[in-house]
NUMI-139767 format. One record per residue (C-alpha): residue in three letters; x, y, z. Coordinates in steps of 0.5 Angstrom, whole numbers, plus 500, padded with zeros to 3 digits. Example, Ala and Ser with C-alpha at 12.3 -4.5 7.8 and 13.67 -1.06 7.14 Angstrom:
REM residues 2
  resn   xx   yy   zz
   ALA  525  491  516
   SER  527  498  514
REM end
This chain:
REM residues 345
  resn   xx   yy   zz
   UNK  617  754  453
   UNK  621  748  456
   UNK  618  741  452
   UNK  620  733  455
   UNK  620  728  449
   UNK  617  721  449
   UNK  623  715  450
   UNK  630  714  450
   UNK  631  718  442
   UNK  626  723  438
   UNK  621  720  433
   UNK  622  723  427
   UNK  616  727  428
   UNK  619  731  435
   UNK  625  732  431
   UNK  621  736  426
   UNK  616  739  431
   UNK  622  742  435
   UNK  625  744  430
   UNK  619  748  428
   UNK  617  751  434
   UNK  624  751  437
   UNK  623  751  444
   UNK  628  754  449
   UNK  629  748  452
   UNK  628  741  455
   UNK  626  737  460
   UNK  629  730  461
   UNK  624  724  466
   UNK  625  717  468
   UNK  623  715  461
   UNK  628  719  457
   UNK  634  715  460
   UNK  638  708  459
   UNK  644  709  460
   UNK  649  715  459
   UNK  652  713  452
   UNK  644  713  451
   UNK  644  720  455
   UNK  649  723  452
   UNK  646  721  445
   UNK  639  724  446
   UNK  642  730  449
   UNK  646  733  443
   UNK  640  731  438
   UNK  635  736  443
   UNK  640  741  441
   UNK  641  740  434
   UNK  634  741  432
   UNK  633  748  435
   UNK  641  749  432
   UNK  643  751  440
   UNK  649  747  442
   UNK  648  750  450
   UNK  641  750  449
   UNK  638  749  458
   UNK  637  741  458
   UNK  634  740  465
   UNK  632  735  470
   UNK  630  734  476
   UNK  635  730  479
   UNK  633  731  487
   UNK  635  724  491
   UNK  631  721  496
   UNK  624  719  491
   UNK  626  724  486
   UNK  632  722  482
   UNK  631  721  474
   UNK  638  718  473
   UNK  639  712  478
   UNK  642  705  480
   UNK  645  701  476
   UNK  649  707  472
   UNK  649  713  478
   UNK  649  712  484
   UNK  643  714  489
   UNK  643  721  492
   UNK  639  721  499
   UNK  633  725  501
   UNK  634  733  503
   UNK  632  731  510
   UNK  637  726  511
   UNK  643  731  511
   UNK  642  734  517
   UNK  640  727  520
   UNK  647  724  518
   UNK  651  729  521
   UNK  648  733  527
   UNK  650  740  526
   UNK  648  745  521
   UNK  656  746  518
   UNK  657  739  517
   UNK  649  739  513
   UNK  652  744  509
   UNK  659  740  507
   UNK  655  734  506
   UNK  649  738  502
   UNK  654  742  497
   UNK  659  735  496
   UNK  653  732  495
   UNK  650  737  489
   UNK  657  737  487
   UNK  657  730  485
   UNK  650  730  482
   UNK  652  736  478
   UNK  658  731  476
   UNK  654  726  473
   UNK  649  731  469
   UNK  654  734  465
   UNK  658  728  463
   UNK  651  726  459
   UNK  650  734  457
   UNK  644  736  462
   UNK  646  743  463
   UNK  641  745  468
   UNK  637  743  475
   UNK  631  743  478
   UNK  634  744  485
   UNK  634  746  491
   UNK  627  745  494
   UNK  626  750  499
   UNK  620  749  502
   UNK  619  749  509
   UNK  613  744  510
   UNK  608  745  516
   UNK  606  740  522
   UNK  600  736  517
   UNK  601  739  510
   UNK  601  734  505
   UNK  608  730  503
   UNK  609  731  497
   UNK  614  735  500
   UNK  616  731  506
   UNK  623  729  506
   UNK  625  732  501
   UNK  626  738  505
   UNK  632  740  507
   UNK  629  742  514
   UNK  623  744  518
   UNK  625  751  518
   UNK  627  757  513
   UNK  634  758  516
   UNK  636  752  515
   UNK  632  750  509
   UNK  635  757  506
   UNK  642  755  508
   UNK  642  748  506
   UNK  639  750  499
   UNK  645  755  498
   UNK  651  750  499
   UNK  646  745  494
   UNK  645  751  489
   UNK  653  753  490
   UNK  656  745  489
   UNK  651  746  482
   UNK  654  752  480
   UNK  662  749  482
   UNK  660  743  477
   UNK  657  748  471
   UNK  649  746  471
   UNK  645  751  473
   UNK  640  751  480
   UNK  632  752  480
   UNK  631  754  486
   UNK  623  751  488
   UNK  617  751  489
   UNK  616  760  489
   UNK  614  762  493
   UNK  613  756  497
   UNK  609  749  497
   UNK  611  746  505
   UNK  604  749  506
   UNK  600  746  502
   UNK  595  740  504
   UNK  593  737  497
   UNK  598  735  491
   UNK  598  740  486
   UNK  600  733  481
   UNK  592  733  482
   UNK  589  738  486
   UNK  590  745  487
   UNK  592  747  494
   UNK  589  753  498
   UNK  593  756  504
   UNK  589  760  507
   UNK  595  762  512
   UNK  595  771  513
   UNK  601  774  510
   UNK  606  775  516
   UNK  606  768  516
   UNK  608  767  509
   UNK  613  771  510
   UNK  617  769  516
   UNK  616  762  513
   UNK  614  760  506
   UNK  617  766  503
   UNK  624  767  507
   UNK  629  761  503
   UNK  626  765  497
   UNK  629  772  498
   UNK  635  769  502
   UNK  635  766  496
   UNK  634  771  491
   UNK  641  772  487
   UNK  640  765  484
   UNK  639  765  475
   UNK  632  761  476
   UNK  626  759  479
   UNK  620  754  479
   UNK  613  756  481
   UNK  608  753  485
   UNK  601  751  483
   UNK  598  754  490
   UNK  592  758  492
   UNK  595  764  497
   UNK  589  767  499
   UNK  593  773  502
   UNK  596  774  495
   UNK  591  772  490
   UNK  584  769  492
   UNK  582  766  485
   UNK  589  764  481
   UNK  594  759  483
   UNK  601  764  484
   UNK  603  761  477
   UNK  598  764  474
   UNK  597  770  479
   UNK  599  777  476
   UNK  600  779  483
   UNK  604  773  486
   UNK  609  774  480
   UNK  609  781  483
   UNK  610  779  489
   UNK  617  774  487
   UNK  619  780  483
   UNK  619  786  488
   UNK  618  783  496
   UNK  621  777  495
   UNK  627  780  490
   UNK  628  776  485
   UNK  631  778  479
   UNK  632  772  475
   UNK  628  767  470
   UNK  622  765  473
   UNK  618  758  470
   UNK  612  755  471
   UNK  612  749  474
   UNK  609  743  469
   UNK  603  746  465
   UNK  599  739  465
   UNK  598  738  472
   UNK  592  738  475
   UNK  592  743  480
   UNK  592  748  474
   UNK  584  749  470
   UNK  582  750  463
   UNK  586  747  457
   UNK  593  747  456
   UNK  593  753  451
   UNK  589  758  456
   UNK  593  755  462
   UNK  600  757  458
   UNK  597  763  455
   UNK  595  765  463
   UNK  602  764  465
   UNK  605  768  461
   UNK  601  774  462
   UNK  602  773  470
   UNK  609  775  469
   UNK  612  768  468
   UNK  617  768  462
   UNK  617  760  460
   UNK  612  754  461
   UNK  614  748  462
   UNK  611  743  459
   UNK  612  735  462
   UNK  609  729  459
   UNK  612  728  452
   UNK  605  728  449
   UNK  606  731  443
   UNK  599  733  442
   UNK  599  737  448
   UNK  605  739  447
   UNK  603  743  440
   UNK  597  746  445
   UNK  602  749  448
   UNK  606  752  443
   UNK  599  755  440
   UNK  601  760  446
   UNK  608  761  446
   UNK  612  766  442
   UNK  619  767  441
   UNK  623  770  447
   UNK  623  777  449
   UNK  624  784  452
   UNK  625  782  459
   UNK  625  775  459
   UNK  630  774  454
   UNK  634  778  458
   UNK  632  774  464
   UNK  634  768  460
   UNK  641  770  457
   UNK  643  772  464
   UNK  642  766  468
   UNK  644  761  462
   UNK  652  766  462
   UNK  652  764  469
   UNK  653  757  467
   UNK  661  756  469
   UNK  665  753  463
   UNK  670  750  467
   UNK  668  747  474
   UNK  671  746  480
   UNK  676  741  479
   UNK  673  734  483
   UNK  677  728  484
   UNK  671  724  482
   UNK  673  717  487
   UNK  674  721  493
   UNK  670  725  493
   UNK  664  720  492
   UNK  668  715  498
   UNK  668  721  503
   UNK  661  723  501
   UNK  659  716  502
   UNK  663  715  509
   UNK  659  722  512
   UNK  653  720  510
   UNK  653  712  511
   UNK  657  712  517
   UNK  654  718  522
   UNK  647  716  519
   UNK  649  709  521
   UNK  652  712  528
   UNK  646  715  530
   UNK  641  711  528
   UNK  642  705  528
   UNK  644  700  523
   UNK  638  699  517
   UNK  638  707  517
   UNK  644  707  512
   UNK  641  701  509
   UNK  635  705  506
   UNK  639  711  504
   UNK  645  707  500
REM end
């Protein structure tokens, strides 16, 4: 399982709790962070309760209205929909995107946090719920799958690991799965040439996330989390081979108490639940569920951490950020008008 924490350090009670449980690894929110020295600190003390120095420590540090770590100790990121509306051309998205996540996964490492939360490859339809929205990269699977790979590619230079999500698709979606479960109704061809293509274009990447949606052309009953055919259907349609985690166990969209749905989980095929929140007592329901690593999971695992590159891309910080800035500021400004750089700066 992959457990969140309370605040900015652990309470001497966490310290005792992970070290008893010891989860595989962690997940870092808004709440968790202060200042990089702060970061750096909370980061070393997750390791050394489960004594793992290289233990995956994530974050969802997307851009847009997804950014943990942001002003006055980072700098923020733009949505995944502004790139291709700051430069116009697919090409010049791709370099923009890649720079982008290259700097992202510059300012992760330096506090110790090892793995990402991103890509987002959801396509969303005409009317779907925003929840997604601008964070898409674009409006269709061939763009969304190549940009998502140059935003995979630039974590992997800077040494943290991508998680590609929501598999296999949230763009369909018309409810929030943060409070109810979506149920996409849609037939299976048309999964296929939308919702499901940047995930098989996709399917050599170390991690993926899963999506607390109802297809009724997979699994009529269970959201894919839980849904042994949709793990299935990650498995062999869309072709992906790597570790493959549930989205946060306390969201709504998901039924039954946090054992069942950690228990569900599990049994569908995933091999690690990821549990948000921080809740102590919710977290321990969650570990009546959870055993150690094994077999195939295990495996799994080992493989996508052993991707983690141990000396990244070289990367001369100040220009690169300069140039980030000047593409992005300076087309989006060209066109679309003064206010637009604005907001995204």
């Amino acid at each position: 399982m992959i457990l969140g924490c309370s605040g900015h350090r652990l309470t001497e009670e966490e310290k005792a709790f992970f070290s008893d449980v010891r989860p595989w690894g962690f997940i870092l929110f808004r709440r968790n962070v202060d200042s990089p020295d702060q970061l750096r600190a909370l980061t070393s003390e997750l390791r050394d309760c489960i004594g793992d120095a290289d233990a995956p420590v994530l974050i969802d540090q997307e851009g847009g209205r997804v950014q943990r770590m942001g002003p006055p100790h980072w700098p923020k990121y733009p949505p995944g929909d502004a790139y291709l509306k700051a430069t116009n051309d697919l090409l010049g998205a791709r370099e923009l995107v890649r720079l982008g996540s290259r700097l992202m996964a510059h300012d992760l490492k330096s506090v110790g946090i090892n793995v990402d939360c991103l890509p987002v490859l959801d396509v969303p339809v005409p009317g779907a719920h925003d929840i997604i929205g601008d964070r898409a990269y674009a409006r269709d699977p061939a763009t969304v799958a190549q940009l998502g790979r140059a935003a995979a590619e630039g974590m992997m230079a800077g040494g943290v690991l991508p998680v590609i999500k929501h598999m296999p698709g949230h763009g369909r979606a018309f409810a929030d799965s943060h409070h109810d479960l979506p149920v996409v109704h849609a037939d299976f061809a048309a999964l296929d040439g939308w919702d499901f293509a940047p995930f098989k274009g996709l399917s050599d990447m170390p991690m993926a996330m899963t999506a607390h949606v109802v297809f009724t052309a997979i699994d009529g009953k269970r959201p894919a989390t839980t849904s042994k055919k949709a793990i299935r259907l990650m498995r062999g349609h869309l072709g992906f081979g790597g570790l493959i985690m549930t989205d946060d166990l306390s969201m709504k969209a998901l039924s039954g108490s946090l054992t069942e749905r950690a228990e569900a989980s599990l049994k569908a095929g995933c091999d690690v639940v990821l549990h948000c929140n921080g809740d102590l007592a919710e977290m321990r329901q969650v570990a009546e569920a959870v055993g150690a690593l094994q077999s195939k999971a295990a495996r799994r695992a080992d493989a996508a951490m052993a991707r983690i590159v141990r000396s990244p891309e070289p990367l001369d910080v100040r220009e690169a950020r300069d140039r980030f800035d000047a593409m992005l500021s300076g087309r989006l400004n060209a066109a679309k008008g003064p206010d637009v750089g604005e907001a995204q700066a």
